[in-house]
MARBA-3410 file (N, C-alpha, C, O; in Angstrom, 1 decimal):
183
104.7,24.0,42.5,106.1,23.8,42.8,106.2,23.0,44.0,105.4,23.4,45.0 ~ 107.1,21.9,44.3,107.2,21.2,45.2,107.7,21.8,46.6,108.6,22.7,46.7 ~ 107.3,21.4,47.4,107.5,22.2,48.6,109.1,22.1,49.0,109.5,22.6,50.0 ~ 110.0,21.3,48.1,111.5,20.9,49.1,111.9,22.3,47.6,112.3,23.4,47.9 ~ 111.6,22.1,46.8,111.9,23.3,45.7,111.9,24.8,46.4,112.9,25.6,46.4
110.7,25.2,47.1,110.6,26.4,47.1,111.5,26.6,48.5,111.9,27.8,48.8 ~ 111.7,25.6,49.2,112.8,26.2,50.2,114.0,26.4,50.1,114.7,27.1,50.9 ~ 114.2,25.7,48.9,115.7,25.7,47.8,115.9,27.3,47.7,116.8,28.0,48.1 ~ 114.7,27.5,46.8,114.8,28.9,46.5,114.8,30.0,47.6,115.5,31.0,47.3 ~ 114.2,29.9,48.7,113.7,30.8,49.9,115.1,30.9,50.6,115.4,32.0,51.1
115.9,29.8,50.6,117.4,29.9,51.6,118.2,30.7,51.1,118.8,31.4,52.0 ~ 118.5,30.8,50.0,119.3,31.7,49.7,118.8,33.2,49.4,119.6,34.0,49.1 ~ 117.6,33.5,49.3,117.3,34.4,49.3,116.7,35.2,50.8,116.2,36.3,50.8 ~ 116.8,34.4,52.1,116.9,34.5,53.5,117.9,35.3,53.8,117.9,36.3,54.4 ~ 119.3,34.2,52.9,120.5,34.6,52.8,121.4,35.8,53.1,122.2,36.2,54.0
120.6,36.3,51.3,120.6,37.6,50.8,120.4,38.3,51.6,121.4,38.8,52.1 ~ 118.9,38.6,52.1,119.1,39.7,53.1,119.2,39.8,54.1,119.1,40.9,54.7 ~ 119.7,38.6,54.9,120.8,38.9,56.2,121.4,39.3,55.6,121.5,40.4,56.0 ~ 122.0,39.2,54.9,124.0,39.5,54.3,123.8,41.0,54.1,124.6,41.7,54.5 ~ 122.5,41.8,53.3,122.1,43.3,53.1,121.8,44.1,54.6,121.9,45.3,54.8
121.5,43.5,55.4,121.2,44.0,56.4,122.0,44.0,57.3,121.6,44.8,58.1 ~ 123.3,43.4,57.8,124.6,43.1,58.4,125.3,44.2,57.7,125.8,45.1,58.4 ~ 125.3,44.2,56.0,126.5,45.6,55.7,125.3,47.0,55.4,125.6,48.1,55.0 ~ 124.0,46.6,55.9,123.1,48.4,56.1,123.7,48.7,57.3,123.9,49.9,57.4 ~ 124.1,47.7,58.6,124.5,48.1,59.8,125.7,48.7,59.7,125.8,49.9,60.0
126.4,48.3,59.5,128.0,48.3,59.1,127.9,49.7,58.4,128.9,50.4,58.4 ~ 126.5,50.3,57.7,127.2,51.6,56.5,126.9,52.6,57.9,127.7,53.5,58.1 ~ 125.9,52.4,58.7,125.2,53.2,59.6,125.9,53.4,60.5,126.2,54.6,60.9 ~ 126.3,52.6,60.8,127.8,52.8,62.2,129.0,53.8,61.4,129.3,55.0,61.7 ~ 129.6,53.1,60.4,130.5,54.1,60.0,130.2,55.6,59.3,131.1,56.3,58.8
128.9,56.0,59.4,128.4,57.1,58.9,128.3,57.8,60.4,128.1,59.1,60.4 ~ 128.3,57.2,61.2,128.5,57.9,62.4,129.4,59.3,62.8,129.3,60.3,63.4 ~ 130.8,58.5,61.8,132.2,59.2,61.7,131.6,60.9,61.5,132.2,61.9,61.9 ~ 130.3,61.1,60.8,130.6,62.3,59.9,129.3,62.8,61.2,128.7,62.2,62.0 ~ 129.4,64.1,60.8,128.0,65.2,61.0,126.9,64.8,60.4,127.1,64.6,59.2
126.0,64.7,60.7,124.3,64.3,60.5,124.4,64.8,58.7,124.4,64.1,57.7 ~ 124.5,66.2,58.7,123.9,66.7,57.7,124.8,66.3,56.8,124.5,66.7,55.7 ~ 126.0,65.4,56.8,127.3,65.1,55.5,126.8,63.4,55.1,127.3,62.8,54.1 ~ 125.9,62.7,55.9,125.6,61.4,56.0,125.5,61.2,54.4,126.3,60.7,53.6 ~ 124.4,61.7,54.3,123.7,61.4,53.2,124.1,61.5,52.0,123.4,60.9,51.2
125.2,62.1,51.5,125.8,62.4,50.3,127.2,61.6,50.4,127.6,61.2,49.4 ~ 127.7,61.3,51.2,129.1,60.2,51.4,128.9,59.0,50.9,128.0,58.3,51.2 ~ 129.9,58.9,50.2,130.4,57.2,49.7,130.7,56.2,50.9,131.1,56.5,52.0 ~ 130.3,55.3,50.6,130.8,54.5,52.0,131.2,53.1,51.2,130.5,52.4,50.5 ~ 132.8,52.8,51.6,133.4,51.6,51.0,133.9,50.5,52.0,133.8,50.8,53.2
134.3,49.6,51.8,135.1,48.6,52.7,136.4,48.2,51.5,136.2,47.9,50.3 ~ 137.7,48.5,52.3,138.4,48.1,51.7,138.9,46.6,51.8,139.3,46.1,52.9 ~ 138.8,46.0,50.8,139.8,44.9,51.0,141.0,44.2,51.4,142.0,44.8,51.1 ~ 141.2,42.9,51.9,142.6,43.2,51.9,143.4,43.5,50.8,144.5,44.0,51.0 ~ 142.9,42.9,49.3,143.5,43.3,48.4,143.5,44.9,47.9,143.2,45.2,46.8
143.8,45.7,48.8,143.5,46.8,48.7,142.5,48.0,47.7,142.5,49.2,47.4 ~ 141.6,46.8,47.3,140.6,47.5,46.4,139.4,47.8,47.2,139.3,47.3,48.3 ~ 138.2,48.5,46.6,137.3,49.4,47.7,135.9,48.6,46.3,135.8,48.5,45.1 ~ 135.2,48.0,47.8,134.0,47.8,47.6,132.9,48.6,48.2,132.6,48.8,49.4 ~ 132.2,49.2,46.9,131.2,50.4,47.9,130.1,49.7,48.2,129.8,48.7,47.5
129.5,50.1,49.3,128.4,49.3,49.8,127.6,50.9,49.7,126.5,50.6,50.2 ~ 127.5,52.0,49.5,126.8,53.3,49.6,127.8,54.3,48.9,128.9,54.8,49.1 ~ 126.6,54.5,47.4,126.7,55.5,46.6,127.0,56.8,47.2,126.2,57.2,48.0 ~ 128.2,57.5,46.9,128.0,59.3,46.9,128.6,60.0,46.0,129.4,59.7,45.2 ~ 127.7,61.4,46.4,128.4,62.3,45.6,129.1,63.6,46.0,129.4,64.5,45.2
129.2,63.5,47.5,130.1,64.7,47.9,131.0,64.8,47.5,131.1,65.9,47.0 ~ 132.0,63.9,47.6,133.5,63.8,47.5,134.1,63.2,48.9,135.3,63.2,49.3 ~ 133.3,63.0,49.4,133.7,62.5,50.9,133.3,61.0,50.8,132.2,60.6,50.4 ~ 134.4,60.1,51.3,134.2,58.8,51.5,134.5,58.1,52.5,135.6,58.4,52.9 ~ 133.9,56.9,53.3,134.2,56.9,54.4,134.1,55.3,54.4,133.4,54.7,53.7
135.0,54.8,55.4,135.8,53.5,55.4,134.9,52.7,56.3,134.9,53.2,57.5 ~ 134.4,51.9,56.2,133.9,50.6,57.1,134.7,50.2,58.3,135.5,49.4,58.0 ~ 134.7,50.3,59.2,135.1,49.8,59.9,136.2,48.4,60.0,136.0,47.2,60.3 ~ 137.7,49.2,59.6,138.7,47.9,59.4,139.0,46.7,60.6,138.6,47.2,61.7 ~ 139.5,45.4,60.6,140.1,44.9,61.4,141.0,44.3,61.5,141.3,43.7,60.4
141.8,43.9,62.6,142.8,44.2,62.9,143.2,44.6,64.4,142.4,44.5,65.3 ~ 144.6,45.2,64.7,145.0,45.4,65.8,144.6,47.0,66.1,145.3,47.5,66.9 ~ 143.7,47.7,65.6,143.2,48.9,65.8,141.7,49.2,65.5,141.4,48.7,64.4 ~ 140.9,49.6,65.9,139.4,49.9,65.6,139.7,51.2,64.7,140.7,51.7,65.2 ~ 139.2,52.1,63.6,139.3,52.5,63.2,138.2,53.0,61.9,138.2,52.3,60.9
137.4,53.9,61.8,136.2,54.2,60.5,136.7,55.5,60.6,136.8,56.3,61.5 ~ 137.0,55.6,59.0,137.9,57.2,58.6,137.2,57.6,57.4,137.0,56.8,56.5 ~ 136.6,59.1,57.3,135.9,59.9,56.5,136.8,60.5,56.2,137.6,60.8,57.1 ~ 136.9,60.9,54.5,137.8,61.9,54.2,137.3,62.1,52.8,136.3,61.6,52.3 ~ 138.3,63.1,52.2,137.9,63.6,50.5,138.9,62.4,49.9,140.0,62.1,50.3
138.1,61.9,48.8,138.7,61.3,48.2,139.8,61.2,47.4,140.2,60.2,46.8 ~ 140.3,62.4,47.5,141.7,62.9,47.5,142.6,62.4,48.2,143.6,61.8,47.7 ~ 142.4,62.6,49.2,143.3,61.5,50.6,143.1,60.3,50.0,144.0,59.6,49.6 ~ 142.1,60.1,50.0,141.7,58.2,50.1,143.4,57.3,50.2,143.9,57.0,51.2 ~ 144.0,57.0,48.6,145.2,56.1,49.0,146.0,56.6,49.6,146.7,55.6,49.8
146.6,57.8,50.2,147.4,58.0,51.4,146.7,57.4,52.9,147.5,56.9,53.7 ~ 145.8,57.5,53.1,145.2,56.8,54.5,144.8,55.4,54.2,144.8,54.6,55.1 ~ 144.6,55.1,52.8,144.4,53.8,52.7,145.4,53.1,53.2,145.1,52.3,54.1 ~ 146.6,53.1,52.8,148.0,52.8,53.1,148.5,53.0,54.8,148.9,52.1,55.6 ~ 148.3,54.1,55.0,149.2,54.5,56.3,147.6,53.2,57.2,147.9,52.4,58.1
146.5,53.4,56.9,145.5,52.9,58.1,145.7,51.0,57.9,145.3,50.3,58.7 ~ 146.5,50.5,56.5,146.8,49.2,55.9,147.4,48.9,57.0,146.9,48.0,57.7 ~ 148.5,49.6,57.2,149.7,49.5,57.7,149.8,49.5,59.9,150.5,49.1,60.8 ~ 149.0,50.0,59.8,148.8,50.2,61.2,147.5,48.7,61.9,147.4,48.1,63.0 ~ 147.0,48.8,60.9,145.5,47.4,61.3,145.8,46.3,60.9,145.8,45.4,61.7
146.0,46.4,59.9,146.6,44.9,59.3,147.7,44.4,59.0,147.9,43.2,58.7 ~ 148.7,45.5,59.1,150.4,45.0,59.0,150.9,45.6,60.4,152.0,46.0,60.5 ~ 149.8,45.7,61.9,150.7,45.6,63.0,151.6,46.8,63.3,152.3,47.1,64.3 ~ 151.4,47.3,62.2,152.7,48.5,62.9,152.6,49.8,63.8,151.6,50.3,63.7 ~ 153.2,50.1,64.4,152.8,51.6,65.3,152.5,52.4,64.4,152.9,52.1,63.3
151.8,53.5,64.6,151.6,54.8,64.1,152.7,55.5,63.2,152.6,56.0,62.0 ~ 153.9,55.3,64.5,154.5,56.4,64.4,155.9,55.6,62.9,156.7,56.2,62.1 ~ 155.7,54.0,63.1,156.5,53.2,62.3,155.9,53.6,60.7,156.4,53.9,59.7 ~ 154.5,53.4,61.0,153.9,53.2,59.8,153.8,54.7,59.2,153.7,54.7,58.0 ~ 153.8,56.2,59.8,153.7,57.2,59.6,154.8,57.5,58.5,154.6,58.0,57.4
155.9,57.0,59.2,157.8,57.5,58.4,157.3,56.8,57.1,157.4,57.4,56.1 ~ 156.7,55.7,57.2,157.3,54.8,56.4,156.5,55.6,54.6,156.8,55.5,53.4 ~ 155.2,56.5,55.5,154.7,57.2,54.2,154.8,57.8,53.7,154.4,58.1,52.6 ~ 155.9,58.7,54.8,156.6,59.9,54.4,157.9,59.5,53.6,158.6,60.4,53.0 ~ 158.3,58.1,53.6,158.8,57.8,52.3,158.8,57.6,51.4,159.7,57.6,50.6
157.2,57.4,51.2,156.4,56.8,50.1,156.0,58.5,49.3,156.0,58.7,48.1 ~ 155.6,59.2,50.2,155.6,61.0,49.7,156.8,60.9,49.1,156.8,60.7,47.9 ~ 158.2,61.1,50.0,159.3,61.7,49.5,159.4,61.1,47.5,159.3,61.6,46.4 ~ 159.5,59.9,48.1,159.6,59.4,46.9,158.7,59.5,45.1,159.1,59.2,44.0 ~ 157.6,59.9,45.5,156.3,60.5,44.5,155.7,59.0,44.3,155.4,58.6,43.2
155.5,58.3,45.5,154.5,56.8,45.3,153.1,57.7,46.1,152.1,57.0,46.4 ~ 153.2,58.7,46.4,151.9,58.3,47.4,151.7,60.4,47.3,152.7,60.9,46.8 ~ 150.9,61.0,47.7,150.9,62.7,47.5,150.3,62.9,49.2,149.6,62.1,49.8 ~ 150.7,63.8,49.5,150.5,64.1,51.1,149.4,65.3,51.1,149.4,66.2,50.3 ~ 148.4,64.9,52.3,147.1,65.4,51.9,147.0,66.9,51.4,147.7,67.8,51.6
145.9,66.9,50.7,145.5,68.7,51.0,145.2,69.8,52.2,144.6,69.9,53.2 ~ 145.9,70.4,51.5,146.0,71.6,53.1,144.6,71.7,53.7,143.7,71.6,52.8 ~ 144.1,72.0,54.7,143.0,71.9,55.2,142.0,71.1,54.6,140.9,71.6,54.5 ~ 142.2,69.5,54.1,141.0,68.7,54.4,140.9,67.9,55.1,141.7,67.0,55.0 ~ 139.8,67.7,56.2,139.1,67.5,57.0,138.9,65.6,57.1,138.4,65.0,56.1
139.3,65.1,58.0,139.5,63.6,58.2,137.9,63.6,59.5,137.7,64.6,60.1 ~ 137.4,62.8,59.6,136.6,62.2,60.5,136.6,61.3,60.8,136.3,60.4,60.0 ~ 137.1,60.8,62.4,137.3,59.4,62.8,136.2,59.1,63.7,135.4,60.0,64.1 ~ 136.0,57.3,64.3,136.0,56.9,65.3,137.0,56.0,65.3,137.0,55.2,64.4 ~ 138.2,56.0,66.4,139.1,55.4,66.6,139.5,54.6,67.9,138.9,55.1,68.8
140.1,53.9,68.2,140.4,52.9,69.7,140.6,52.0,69.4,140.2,51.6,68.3 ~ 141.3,51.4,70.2,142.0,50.2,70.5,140.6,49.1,70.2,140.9,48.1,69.5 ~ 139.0,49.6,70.6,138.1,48.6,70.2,137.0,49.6,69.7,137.2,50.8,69.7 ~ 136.1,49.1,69.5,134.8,50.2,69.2,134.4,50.2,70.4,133.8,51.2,70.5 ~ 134.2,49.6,71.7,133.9,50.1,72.9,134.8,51.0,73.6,134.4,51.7,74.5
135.7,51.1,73.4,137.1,52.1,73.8,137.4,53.3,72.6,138.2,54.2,72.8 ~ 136.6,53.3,71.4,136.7,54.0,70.2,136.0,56.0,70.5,134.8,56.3,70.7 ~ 136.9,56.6,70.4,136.5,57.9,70.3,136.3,58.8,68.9,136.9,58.6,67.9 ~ 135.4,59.8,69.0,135.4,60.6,68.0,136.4,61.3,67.6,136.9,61.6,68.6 ~ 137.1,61.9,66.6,138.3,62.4,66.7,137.9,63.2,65.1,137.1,62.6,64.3
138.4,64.3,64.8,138.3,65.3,63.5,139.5,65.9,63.7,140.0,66.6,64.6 ~ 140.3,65.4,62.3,141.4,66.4,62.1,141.4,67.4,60.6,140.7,67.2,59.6 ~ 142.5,68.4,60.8,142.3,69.0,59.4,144.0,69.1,59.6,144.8,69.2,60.5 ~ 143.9,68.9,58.1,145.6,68.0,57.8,146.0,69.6,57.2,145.1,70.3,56.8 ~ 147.3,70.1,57.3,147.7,71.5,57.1,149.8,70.8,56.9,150.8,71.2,57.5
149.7,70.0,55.9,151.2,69.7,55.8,152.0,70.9,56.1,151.5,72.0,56.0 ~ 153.5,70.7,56.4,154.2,71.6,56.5,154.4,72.6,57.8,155.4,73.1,58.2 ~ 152.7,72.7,58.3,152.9,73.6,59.2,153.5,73.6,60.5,153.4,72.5,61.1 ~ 153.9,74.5,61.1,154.3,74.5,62.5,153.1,74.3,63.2,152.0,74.6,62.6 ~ 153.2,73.9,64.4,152.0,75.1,65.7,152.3,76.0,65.6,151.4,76.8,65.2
153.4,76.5,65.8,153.7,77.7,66.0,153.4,79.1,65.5,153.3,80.2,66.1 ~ 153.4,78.5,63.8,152.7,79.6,62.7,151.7,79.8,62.9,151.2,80.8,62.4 ~ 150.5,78.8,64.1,149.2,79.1,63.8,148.5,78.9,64.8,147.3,78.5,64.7 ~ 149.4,79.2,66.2,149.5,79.9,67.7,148.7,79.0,68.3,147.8,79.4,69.1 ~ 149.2,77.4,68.0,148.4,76.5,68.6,149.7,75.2,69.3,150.9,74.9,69.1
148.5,74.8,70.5,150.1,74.2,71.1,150.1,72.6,70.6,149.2,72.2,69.9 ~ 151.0,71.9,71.1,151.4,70.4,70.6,151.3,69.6,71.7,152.2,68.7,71.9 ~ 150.5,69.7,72.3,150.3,68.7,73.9,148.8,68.2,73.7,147.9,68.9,73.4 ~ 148.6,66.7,73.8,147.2,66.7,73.6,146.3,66.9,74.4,146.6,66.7,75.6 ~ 145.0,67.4,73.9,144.0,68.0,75.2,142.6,67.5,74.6,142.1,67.4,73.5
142.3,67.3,75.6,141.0,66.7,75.6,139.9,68.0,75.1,139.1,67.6,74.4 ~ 140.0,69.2,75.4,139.0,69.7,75.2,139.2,71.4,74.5,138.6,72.4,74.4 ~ 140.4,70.9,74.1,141.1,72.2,72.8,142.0,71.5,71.8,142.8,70.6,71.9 ~ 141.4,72.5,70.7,142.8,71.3,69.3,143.8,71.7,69.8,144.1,72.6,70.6 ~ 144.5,70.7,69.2,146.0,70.9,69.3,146.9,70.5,67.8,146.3,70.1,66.9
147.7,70.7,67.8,148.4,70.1,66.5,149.2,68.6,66.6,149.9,68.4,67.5 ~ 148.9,67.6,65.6,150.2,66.7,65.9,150.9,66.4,64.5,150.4,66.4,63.4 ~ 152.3,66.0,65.0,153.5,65.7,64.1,153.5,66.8,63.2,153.5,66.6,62.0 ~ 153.4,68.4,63.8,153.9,69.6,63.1,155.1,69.8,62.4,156.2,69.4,62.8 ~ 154.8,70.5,61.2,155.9,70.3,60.4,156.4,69.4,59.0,157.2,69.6,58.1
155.6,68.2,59.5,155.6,66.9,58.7,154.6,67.1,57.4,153.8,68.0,57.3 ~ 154.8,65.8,56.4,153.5,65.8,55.3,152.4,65.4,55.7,151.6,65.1,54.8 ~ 152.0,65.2,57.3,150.8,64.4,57.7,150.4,65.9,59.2,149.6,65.9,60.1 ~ 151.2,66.7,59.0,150.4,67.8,60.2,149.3,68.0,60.5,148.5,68.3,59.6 ~ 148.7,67.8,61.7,147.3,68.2,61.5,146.7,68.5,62.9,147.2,68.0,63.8
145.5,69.2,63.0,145.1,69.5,64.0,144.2,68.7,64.5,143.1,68.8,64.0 ~ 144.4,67.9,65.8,142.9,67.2,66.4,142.5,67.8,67.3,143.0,68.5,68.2 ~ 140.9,67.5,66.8,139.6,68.2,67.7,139.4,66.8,67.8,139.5,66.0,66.9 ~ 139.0,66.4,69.6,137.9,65.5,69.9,136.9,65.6,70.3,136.6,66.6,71.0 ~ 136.0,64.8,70.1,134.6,64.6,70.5,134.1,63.6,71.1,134.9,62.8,71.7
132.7,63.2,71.2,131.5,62.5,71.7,131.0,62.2,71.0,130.4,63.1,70.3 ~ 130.8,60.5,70.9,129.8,60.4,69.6,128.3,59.5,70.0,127.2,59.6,69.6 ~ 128.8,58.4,71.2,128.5,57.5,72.1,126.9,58.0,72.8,126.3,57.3,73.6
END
């Protein structure tokens, strides 16, 4: 085979595995989101902008976890696949359509009211790394408990660095954050 031939062939297959090795980095970082021992059984996707999910890492927990979006928020979110299009949506909306939190929060709790979208299950468990960048990005674990007060469940509503607390009690997105250290 001619020597200009086999480099024909060799470049794109150079290609190939930079491009496998850029999204093995990418699955490794966002597997960070979870506990050691949940790594290995988690789905790991990148959503699109056309809001469809390309998996880059098979699972079978039921836990799936988001690539690292971008946008105007840093953001890699583990959750039960149950959640998935409610966070897909509200995390859409906050990274890539610019909106506040708190704009984009309402806006899903109209999408609930209305039966376009179901508000998570009581006690399942979200895993973040979240910030303004991934050098400013913290660990963060919530467990989503719609409906509830603090108050029902003798916990307070002020954020703290080093006790949960609850936020947007009461609402279809309630839930309690624990932070962490992941760095």
């Amino acid at each position: 085979m001619p020597t200009e031939m086999k480099r024909l062939i060799l470049l794109p297959c150079l290609f190939l595995i930079a491009i496998s090795a850029v999204a093995q980095d990418r699955v490794e970082l966002t597997l960070q989101a979870l506990p050691e021992y949940m790594r290995e059984g988690a789905q790991v996707v990148e959503l699109t902008e056309s809001g469809e999910h390309v998996v880059l890492k098979e699972g079978k927990s039921g836990v799936t976890c988001r690539v690292p979006m971008e946008g105007s928020f840093f953001i890699i979110r583990c959750n039960p696949i149950s959640d998935q299009a409610l966070f897909d949506r509200l995390d859409s909306m906050v990274v890539r359509g610019g909106m506040g939190w708190y704009d984009a929060r309402d806006k899903v709790f109209e999408e609930i009211d209305a039966g376009k979208l179901n508000a998570p299950v009581s006690g399942s468990t979200h895993f973040f790394i979240a910030g303004e960048t991934l050098e400013t990005a913290a660990m963060e674990s919530l467990i989503f408990l719609p409906g509830v007060m603090a108050s029902d469940i003798g916990m307070g509503v002020e954020s703290d660095d080093e006790r949960p607390w609850m936020m947007w009690e009461g609402t279809h997105l309630a839930h309690v954050m624990i932070y962490g250290d992941w760095k």
